[in-house]
C-alpha positions in Angstrom: 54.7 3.9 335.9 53.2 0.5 336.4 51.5 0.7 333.3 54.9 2.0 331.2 56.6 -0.9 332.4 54.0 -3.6 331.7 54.1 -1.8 327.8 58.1 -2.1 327.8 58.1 -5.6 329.0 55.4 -6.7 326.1 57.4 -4.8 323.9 60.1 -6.8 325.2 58.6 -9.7 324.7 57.7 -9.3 321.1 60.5 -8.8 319.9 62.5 -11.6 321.7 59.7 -13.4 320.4 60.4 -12.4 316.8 64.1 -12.8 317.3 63.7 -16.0 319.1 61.6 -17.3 315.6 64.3 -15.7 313.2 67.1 -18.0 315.3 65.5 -20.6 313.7 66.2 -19.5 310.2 69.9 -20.1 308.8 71.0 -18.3 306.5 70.3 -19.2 302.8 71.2 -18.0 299.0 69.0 -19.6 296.8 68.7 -19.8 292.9 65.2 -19.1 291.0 64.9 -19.9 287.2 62.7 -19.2 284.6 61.9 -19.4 280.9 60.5 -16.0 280.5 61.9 -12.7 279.9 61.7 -10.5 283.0 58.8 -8.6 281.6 56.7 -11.2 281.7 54.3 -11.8 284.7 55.8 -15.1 285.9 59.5 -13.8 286.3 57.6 -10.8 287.8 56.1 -13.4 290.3 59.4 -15.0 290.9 61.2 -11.2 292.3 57.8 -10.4 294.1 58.2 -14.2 295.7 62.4 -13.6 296.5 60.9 -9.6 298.3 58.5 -11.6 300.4 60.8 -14.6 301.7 63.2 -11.7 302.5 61.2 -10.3 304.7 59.2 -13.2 306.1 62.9 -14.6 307.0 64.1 -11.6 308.1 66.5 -11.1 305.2 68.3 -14.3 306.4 66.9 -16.3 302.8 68.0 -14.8 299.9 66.4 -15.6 296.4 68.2 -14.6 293.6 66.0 -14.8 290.3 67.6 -15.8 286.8 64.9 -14.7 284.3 64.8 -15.6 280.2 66.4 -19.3 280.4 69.4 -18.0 282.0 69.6 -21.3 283.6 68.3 -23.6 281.2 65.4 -24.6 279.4 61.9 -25.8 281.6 63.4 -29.6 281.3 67.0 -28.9 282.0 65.7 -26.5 285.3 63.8 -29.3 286.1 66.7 -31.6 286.1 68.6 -29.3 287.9 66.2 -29.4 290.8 66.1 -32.8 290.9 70.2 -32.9 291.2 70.4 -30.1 294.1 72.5 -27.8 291.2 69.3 -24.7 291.3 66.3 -24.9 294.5 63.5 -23.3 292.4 62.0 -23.3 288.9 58.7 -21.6 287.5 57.5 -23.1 284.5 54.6 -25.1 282.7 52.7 -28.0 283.8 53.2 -29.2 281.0 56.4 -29.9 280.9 55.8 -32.5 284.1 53.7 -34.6 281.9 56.7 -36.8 280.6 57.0 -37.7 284.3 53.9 -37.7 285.5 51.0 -38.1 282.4 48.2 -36.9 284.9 49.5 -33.2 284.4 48.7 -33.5 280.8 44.7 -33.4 282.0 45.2 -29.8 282.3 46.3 -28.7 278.8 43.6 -30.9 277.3 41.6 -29.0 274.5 39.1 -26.5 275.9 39.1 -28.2 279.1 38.0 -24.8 281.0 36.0 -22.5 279.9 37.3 -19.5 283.0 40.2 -18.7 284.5 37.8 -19.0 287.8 37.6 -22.9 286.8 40.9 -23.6 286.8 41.5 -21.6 290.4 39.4 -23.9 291.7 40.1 -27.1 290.5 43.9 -26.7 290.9 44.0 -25.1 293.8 41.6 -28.0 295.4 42.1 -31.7 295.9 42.8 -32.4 292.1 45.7 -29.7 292.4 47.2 -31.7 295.7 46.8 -34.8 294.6 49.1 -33.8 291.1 51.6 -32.9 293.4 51.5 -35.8 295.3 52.0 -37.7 292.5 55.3 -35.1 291.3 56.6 -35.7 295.1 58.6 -39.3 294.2 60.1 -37.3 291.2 62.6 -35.5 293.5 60.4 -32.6 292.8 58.2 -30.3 295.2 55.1 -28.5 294.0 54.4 -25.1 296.0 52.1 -22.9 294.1 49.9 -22.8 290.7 50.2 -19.9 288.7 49.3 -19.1 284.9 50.4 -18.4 281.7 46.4 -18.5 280.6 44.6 -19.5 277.6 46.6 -20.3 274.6 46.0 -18.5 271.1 47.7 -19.3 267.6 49.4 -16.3 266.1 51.2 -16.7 262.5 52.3 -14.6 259.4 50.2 -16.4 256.7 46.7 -16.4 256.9 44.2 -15.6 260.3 42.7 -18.9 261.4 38.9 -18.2 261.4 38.3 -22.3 261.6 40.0 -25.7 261.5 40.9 -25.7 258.0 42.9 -22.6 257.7 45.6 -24.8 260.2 46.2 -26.9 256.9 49.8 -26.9 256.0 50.8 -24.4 258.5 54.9 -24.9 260.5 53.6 -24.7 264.3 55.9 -24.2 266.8 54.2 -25.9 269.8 55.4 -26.7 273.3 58.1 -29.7 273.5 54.4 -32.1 274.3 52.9 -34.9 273.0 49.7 -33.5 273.6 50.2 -30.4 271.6 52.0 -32.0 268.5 49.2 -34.5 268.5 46.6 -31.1 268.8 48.0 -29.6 265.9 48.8 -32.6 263.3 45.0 -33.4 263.9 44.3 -29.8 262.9 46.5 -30.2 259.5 49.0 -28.1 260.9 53.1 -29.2 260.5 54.2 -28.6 264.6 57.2 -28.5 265.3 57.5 -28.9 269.1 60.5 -26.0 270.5 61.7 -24.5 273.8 60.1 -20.7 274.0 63.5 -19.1 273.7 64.5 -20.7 270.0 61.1 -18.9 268.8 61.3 -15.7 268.1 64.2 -16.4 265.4 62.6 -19.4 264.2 59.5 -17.1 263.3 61.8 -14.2 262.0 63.8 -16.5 259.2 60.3 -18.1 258.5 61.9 -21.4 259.9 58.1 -21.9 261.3 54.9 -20.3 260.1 53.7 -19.0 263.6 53.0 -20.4 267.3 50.6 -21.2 270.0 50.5 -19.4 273.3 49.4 -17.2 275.8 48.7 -13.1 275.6 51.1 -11.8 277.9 54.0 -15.1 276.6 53.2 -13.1 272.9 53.9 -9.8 274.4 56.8 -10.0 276.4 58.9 -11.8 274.1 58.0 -9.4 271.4 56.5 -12.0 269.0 54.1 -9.5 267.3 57.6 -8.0 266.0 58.0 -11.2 263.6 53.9 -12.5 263.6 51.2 -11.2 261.4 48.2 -12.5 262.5 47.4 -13.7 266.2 44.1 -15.8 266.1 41.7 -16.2 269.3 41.4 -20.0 269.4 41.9 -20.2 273.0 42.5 -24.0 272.3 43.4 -24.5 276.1 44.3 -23.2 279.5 48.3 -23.3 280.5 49.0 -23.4 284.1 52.1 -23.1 285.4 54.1 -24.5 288.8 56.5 -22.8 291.2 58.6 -25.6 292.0 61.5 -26.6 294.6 63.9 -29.2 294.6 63.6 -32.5 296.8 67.3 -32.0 297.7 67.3 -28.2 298.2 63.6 -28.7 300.7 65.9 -31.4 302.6 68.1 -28.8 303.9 65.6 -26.3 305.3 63.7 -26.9 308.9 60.3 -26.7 309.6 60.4 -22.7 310.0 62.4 -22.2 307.0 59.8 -23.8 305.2 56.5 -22.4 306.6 58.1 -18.9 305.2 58.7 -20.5 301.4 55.1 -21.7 301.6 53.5 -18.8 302.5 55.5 -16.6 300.3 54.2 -19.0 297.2 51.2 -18.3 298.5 51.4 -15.0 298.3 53.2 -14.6 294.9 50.6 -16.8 293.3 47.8 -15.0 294.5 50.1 -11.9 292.8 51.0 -13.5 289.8 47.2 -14.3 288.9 46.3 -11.4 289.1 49.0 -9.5 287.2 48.5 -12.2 284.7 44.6 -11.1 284.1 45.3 -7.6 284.2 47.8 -7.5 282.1 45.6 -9.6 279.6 43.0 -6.9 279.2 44.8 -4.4 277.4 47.5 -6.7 275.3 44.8 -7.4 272.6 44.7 -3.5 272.0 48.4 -3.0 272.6 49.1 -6.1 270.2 47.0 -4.7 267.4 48.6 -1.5 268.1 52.1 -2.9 267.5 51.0 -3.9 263.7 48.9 -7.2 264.4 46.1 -8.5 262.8 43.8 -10.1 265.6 40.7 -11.7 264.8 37.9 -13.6 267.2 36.9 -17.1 266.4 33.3 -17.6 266.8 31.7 -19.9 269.1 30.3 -22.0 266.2 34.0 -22.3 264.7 35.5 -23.2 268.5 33.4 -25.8 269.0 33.9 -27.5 265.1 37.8 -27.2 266.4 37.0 -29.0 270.0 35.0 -31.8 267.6 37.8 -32.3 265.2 40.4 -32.4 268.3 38.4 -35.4 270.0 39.9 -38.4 268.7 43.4 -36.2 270.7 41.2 -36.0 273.9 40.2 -39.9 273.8 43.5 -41.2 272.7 45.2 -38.9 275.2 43.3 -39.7 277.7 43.4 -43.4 277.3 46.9 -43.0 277.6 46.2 -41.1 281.1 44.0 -43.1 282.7 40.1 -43.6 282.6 39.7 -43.0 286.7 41.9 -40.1 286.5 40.6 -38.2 283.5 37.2 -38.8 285.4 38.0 -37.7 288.5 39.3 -34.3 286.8 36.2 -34.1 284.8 34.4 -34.4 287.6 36.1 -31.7 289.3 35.4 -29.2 286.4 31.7 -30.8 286.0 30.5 -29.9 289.7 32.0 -25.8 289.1 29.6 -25.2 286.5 
């Protein structure tokens, strides 16, 4: 009897205890955006994120998730953080380079050569201090995530080296660094947001594109592409990001439960991400494209030609930073 009633008062106790921790969580609807279609592996990591600060929370937050630029383009979601209007956004690093030019480090060309690489680098002190540095923006960084290593696909010719870039309409992302990557190749780019693509490369408005396997895939671009060419001319990371004015209203508990949902949903997005990856070059050649390697020989003549991008860019950066980040991929290998 003793023993029953020591077991019912612990039980007791642990769920006061629980209850007592869910009193400090309000209750909270909150608005998730991102540029991909709900297929795609980071809108996937934005419902699994919403499930898990459900039940961290107690089903007191509530994350609704607005997939396929529902709520605006990367910069306009951004913006929107930054005036309170949306609390989170999923979406490129590359896109934070117009406010912070550090960011740009990571999209330089063939600046990793594994996915393990840039786990490590971004997810260590180079990672923190980026988001140190986004923090005066209005903007808070929670988690890295990936769209992966960018390829070029098009529906003229397969790009076996530099040359075969010459004349070509590019979309590329809305980046100085990537416009500057492909002029310096001979191509035309034409920087756009992802969701003006598809019918850009189905009236022939551009020749093709640059992006990521699974980016390719759920936005159905083999439909309107020919030929998708492993250049793998750099690694796209993306951010989960909250809004300065949105974090100002939750406590200190409301907040540990975000975090460690981010956590969690990068870990999930990663790993979908990589998954998914190793069957789309099948499935895309399936679906009617042409996919063709680029040697090792050929990658490295279009590293060498994209040089003068790398210096100039990196000028523009910062000589301590661009260090630093070398450095940092350097001492992984």
């Amino acid at each position: 009897m003793i023993k029953m009633t020591k077991l019912c008062t612990l039980l007791a106790a642990t769920v006061l205890s629980a209850g007592a921790a869910w009193a400090e969580v309000g209750n909270h609807v909150l608005r998730l955006g991102t540029p991909l279609p709900d297929a795609h592996p980071i809108s996937q990591a934005a419902v699994k994120f919403a499930e898990l600060v459900a039940e961290k929370s107690g089903g007191k937050i509530e994350v609704k998730v607005y997939p396929g630029s529902t709520l605006g383009n990367e910069l306009q979601m951004q913006s929107a953080l930054q005036g309170g209007t949306q609390d989170f956004s999923i979406g490129t690093t590359t896109t934070l380079a117009g406010m912070v030019p550090e960011f740009s480090a990571i999209d330089m060309p063939y600046q990793f050569r594994t996915t393990a690489e840039a786990d490590a680098v971004l997810d260590g002190a180079i990672g923190t201090q980026l988001f140190d540095k986004l923090a005066p923006k209005g903007l808070i960084g929670l988690a890295y995530m990936e769209q992966g290593f960018r390829h070029t696909t098009n529906s003229t010719r397969p790009i076996t080296k530099w040359e075969d870039f010459d004349g070509l309409k590019i979309r590329v992302q809305p980046s100085a660094l990537y416009i500057d990557m492909f002029n310096q190749l001979g191509a035309n780019a034409v920087p756009m947001t992802i969701n003006e693509v598809y019918t850009a490369m189905e009236t022939r408005a551009i020749d093709g594109h640059e992006n990521s396997l699974t980016a390719i895939d759920a936005n159905k671009f083999q439909e309107v592409q020919t030929y998708l060419s492993l250049t793998g001319h750099s690694y796209n990371a993306v951010v989960l990001l909250m809004g300065q004015p949105s974090f100002d209203k939750l406590n200190d508990e409301e907040m540990q439960i975000i975090r460690a949902a981010a956590a969690e949903a990068r870990d999930f997005q990663r790993d979908l991400t990589r998954k998914q990856a190793e069957g789309l070059l099948a499935k895309l050649a399936e679906d009617g494209m042409e996919v063709n390697e680029v040697s090792p020989e050929e990658q490295q003549r279009l590293a060498e030609r994209l040089q003068p991008v790398v210096d100039a860019n990196s000028a523009a950066i910062g000589a301590e930073w661009m260090e630093s980040f070398g450095s940092a991929v350097q001492a992984l290998r």
